[in-house]
PDB file of N, CA, C and O in Angstrom:
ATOM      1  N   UNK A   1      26.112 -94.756 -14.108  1.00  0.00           N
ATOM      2  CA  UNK A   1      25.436 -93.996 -13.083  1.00  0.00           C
ATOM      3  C   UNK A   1      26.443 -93.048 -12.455  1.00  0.00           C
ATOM      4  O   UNK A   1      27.538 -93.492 -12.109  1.00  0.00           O
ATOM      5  N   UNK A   2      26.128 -91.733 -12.282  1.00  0.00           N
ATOM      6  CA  UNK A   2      27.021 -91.146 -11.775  1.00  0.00           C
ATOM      7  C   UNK A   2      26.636 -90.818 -10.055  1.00  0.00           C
ATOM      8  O   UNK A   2      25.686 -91.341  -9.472  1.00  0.00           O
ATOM      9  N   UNK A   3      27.267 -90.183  -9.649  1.00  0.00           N
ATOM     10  CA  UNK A   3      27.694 -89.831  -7.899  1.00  0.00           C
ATOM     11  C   UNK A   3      26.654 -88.667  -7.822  1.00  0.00           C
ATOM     12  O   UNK A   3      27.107 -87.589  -8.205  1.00  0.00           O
ATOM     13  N   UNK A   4      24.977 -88.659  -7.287  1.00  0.00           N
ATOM     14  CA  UNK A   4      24.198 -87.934  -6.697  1.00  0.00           C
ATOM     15  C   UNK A   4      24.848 -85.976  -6.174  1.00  0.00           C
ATOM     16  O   UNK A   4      24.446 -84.837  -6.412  1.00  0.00           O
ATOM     17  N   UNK A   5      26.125 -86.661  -5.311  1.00  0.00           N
ATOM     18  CA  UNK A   5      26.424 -85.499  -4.514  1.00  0.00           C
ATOM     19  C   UNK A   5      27.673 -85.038  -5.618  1.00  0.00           C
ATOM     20  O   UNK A   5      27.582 -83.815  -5.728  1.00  0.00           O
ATOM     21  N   UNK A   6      28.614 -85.468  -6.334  1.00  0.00           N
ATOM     22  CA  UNK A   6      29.618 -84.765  -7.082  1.00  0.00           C
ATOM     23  C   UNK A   6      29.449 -84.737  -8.330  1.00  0.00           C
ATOM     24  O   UNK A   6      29.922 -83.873  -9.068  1.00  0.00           O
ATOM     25  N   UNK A   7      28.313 -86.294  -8.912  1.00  0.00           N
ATOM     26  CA  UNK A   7      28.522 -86.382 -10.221  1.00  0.00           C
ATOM     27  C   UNK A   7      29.399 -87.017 -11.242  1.00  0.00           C
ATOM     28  O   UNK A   7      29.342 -87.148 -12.465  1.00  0.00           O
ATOM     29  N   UNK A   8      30.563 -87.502  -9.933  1.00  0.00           N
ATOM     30  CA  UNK A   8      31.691 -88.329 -10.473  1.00  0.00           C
ATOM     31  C   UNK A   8      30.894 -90.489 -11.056  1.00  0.00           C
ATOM     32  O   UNK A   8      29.759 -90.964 -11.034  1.00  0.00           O
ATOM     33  N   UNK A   9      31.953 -90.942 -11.369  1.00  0.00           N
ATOM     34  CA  UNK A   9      31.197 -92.180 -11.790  1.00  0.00           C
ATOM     35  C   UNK A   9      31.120 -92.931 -10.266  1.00  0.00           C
ATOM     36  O   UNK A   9      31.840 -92.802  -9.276  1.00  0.00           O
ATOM     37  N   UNK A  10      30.232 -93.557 -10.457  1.00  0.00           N
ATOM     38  CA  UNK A  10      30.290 -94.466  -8.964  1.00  0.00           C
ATOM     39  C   UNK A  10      31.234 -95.374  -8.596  1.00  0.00           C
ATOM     40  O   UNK A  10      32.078 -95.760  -9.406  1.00  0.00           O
ATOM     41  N   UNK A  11      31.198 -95.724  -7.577  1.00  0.00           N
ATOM     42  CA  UNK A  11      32.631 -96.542  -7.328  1.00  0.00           C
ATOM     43  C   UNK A  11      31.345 -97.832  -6.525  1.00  0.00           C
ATOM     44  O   UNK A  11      30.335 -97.597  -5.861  1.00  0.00           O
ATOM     45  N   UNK A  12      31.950 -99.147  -6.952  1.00  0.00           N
ATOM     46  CA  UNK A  12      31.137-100.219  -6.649  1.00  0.00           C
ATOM     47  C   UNK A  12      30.932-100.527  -5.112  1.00  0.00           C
ATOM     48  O   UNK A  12      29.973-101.209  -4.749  1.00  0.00           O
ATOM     49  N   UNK A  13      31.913 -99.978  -4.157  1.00  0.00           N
ATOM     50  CA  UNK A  13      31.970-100.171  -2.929  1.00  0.00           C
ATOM     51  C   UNK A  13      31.137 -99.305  -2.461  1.00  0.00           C
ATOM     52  O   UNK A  13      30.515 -99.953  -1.619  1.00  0.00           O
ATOM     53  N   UNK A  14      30.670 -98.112  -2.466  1.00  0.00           N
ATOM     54  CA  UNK A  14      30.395 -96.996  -2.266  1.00  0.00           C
ATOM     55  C   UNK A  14      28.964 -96.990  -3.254  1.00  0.00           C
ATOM     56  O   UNK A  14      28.738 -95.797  -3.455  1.00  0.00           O
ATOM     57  N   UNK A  15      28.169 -97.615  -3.780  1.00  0.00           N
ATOM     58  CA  UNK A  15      27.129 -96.987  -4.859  1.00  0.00           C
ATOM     59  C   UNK A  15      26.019 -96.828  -4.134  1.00  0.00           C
ATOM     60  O   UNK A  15      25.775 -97.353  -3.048  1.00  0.00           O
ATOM     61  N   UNK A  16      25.263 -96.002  -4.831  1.00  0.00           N
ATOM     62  CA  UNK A  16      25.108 -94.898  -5.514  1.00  0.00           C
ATOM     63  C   UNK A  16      26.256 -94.039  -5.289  1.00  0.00           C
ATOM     64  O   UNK A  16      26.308 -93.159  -6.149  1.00  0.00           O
ATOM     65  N   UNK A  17      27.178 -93.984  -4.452  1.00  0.00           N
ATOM     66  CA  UNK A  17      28.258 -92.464  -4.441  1.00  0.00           C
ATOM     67  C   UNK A  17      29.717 -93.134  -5.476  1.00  0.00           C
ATOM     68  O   UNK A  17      30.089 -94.083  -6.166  1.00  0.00           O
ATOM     69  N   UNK A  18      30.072 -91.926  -4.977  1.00  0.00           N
ATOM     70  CA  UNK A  18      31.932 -92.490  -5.817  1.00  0.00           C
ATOM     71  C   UNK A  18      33.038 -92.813  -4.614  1.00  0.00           C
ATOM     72  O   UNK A  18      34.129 -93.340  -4.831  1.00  0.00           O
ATOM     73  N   UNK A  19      32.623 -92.458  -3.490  1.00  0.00           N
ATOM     74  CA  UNK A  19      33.391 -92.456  -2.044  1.00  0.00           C
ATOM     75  C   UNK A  19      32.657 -92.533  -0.923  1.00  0.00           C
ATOM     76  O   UNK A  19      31.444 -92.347  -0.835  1.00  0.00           O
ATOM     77  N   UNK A  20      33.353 -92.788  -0.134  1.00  0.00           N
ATOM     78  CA  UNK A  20      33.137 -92.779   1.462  1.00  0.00           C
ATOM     79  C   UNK A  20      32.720 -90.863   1.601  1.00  0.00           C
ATOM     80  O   UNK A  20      31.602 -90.475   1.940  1.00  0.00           O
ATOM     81  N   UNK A  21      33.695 -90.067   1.312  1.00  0.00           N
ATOM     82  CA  UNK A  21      33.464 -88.796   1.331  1.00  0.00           C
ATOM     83  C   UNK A  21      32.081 -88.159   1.009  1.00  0.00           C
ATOM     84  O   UNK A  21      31.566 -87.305   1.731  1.00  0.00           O
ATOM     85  N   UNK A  22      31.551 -88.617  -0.072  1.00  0.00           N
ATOM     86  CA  UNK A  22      30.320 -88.206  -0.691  1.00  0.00           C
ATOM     87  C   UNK A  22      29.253 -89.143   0.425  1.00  0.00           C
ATOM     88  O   UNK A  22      28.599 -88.438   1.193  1.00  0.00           O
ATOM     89  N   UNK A  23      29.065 -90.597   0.539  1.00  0.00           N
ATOM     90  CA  UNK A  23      28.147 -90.797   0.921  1.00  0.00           C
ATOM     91  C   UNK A  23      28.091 -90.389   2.282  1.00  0.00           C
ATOM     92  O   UNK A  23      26.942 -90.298   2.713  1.00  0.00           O
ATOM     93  N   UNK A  24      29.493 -89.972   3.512  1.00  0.00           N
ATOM     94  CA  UNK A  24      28.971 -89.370   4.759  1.00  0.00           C
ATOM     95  C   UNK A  24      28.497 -88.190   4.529  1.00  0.00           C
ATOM     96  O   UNK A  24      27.894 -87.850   5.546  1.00  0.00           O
ATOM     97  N   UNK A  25      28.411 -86.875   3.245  1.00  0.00           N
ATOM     98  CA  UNK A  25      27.663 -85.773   3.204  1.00  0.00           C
ATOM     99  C   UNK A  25      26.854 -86.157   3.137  1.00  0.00           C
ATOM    100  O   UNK A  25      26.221 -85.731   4.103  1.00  0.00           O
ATOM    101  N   UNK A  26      25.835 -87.249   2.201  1.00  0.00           N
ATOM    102  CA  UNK A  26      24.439 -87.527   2.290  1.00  0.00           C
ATOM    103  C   UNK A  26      23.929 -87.841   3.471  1.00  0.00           C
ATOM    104  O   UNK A  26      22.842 -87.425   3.873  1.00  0.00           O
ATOM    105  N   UNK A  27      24.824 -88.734   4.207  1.00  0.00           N
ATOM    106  CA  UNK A  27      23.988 -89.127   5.783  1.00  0.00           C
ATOM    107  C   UNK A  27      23.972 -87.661   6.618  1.00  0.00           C
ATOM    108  O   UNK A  27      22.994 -87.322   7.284  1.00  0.00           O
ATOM    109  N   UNK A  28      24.952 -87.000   6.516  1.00  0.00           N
ATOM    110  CA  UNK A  28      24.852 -85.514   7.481  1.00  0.00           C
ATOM    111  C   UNK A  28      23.866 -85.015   6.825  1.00  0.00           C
ATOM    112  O   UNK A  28      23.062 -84.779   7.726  1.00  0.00           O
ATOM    113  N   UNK A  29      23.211 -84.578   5.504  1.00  0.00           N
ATOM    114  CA  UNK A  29      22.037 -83.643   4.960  1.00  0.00           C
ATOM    115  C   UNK A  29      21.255 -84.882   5.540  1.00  0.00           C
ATOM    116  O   UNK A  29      21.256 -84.666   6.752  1.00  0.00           O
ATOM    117  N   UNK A  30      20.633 -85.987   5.329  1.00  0.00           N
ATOM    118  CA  UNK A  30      19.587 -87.240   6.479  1.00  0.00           C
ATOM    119  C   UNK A  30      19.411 -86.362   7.872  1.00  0.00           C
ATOM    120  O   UNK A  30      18.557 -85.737   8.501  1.00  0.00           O
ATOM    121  N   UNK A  31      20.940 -86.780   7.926  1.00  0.00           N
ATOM    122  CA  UNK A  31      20.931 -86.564  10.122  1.00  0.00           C
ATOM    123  C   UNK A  31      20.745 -85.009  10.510  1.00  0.00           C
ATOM    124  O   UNK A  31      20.418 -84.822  11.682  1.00  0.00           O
ATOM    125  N   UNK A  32      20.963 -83.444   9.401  1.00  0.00           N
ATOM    126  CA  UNK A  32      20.413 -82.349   9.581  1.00  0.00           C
ATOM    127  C   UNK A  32      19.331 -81.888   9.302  1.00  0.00           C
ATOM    128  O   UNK A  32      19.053 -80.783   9.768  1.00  0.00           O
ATOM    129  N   UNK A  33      18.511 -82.480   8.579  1.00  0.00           N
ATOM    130  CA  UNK A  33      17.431 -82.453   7.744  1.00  0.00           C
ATOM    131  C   UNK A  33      17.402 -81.248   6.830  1.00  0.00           C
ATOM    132  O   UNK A  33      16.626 -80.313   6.630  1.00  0.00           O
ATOM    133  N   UNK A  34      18.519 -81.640   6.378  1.00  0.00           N
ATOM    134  CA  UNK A  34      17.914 -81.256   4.749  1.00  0.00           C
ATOM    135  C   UNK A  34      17.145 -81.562   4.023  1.00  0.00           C
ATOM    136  O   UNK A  34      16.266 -80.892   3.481  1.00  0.00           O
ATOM    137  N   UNK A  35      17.505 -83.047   3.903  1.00  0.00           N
ATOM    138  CA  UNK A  35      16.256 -82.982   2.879  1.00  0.00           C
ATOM    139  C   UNK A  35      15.018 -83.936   3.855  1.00  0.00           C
ATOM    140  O   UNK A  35      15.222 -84.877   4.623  1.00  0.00           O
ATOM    141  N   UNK A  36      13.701 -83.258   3.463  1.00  0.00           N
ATOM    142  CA  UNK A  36      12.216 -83.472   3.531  1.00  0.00           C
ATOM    143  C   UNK A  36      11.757 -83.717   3.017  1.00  0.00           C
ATOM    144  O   UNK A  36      12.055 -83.200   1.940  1.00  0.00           O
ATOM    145  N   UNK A  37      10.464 -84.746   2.895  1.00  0.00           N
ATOM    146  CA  UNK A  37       9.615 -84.746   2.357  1.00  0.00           C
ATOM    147  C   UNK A  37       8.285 -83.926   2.374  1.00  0.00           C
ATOM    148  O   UNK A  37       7.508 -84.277   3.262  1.00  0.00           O
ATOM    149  N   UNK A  38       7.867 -82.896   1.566  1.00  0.00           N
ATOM    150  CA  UNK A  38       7.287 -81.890   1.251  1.00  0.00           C
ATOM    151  C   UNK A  38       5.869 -82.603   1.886  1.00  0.00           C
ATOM    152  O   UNK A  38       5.505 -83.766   1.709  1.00  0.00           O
ATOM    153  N   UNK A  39       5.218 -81.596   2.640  1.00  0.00           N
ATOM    154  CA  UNK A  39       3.729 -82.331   2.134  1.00  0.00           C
ATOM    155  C   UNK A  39       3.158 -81.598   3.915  1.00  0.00           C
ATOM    156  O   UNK A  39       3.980 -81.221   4.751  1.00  0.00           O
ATOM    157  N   UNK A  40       1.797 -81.558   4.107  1.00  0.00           N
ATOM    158  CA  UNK A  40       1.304 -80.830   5.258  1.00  0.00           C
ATOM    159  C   UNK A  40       1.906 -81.696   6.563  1.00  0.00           C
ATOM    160  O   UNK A  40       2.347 -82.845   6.529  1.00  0.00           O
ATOM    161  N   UNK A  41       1.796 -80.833   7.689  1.00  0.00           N
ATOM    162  CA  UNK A  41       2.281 -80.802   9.251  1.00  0.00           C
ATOM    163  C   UNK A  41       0.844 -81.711   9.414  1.00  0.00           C
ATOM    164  O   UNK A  41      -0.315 -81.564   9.026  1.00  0.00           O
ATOM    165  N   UNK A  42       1.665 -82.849  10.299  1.00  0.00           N
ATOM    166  CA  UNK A  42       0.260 -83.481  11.108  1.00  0.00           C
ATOM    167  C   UNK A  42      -0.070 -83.127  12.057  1.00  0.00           C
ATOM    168  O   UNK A  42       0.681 -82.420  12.730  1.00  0.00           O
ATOM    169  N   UNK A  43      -1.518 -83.525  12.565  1.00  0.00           N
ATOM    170  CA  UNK A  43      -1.945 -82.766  13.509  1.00  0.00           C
ATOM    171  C   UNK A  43      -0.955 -83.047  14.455  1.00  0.00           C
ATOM    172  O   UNK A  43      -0.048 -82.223  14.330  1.00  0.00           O
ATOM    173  N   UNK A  44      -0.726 -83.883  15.381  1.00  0.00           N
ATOM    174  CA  UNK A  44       0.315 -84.130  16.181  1.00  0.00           C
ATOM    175  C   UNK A  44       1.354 -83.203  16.501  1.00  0.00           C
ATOM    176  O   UNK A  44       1.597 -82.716  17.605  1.00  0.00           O
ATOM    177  N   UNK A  45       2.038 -82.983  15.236  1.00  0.00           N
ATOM    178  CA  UNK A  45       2.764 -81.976  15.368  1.00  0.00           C
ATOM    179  C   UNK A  45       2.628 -80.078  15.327  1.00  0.00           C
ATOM    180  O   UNK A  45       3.448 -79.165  15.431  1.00  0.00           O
ATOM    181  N   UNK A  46       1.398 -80.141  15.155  1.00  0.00           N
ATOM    182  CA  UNK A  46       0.918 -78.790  14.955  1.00  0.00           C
ATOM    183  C   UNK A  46       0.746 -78.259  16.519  1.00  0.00           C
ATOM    184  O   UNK A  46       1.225 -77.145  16.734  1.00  0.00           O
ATOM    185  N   UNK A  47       0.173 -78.873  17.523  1.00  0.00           N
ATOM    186  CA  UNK A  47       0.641 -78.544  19.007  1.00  0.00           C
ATOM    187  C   UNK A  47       1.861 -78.778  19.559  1.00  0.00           C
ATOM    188  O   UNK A  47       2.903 -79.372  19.282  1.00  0.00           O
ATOM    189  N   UNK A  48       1.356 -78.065  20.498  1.00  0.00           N
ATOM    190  CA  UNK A  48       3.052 -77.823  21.381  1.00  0.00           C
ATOM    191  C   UNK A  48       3.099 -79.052  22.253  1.00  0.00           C
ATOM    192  O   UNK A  48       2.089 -79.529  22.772  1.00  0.00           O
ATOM    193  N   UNK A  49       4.492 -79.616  22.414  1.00  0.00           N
ATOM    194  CA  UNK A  49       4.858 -80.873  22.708  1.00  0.00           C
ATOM    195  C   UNK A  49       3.853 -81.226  24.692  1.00  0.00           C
ATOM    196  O   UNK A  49       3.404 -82.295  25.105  1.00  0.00           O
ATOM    197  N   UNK A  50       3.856 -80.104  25.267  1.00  0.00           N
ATOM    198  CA  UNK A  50       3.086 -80.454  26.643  1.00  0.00           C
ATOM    199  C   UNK A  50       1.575 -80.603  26.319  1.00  0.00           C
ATOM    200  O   UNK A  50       1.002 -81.122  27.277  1.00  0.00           O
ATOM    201  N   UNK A  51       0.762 -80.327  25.317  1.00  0.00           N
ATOM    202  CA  UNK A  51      -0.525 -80.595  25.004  1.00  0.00           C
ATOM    203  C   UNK A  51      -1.012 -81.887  24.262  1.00  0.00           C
ATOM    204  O   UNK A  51      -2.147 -82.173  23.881  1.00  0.00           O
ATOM    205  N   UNK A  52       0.461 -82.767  24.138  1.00  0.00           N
ATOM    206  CA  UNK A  52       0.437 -83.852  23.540  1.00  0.00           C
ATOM    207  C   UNK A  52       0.309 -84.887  24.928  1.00  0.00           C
ATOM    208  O   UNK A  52      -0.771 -85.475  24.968  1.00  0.00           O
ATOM    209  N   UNK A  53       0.856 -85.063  25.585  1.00  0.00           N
ATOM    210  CA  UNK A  53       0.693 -85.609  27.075  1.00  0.00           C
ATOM    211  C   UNK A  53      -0.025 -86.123  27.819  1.00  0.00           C
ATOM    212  O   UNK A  53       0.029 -86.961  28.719  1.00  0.00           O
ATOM    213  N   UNK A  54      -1.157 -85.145  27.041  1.00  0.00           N
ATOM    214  CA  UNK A  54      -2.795 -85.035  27.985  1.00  0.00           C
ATOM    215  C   UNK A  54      -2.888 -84.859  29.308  1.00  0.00           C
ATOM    216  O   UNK A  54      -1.739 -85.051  29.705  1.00  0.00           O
ATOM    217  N   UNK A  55      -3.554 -84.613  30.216  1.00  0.00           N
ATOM    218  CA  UNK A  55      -3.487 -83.749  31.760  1.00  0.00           C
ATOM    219  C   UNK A  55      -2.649 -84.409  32.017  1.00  0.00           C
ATOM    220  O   UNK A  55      -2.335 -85.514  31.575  1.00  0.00           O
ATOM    221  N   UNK A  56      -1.984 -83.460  33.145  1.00  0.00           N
ATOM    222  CA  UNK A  56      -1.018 -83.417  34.129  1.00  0.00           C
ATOM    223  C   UNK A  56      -1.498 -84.065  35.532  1.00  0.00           C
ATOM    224  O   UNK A  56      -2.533 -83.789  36.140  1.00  0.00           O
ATOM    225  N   UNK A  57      -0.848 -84.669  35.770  1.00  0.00           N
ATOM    226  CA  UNK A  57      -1.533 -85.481  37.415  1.00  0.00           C
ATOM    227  C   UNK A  57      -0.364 -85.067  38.296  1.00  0.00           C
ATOM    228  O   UNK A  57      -0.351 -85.373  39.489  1.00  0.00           O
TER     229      UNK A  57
END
């Protein structure tokens, strides 16, 4: 199996990656959102965050 992010062979401590190096880039593309899962906006999110609330008292 090779290393997702370099391609190198995996290292057993570290797998799926080959390092510590490679697997904190995968958690930063997680924690920036890079990667998504494709697919339609729910309603929820299609309004603006104060219309989610429901009246104001």
């Amino acid at each position: 199996m090779s290393c997702p992010i370099c391609g190198k062979d995996t290292e057993p401590k570290y797998r799926p990656f080959c390092s510590k190096r490679c697997a904190d880039i995968d958690l930063a593309r997680w924690l920036n959102g890079s990667y998504v899962i494709p697919g339609d906006i729910a309603e929820e999110e299609e309004r603006p965050a104060e219309d989610r609330s429901g009246p104001v008292q």
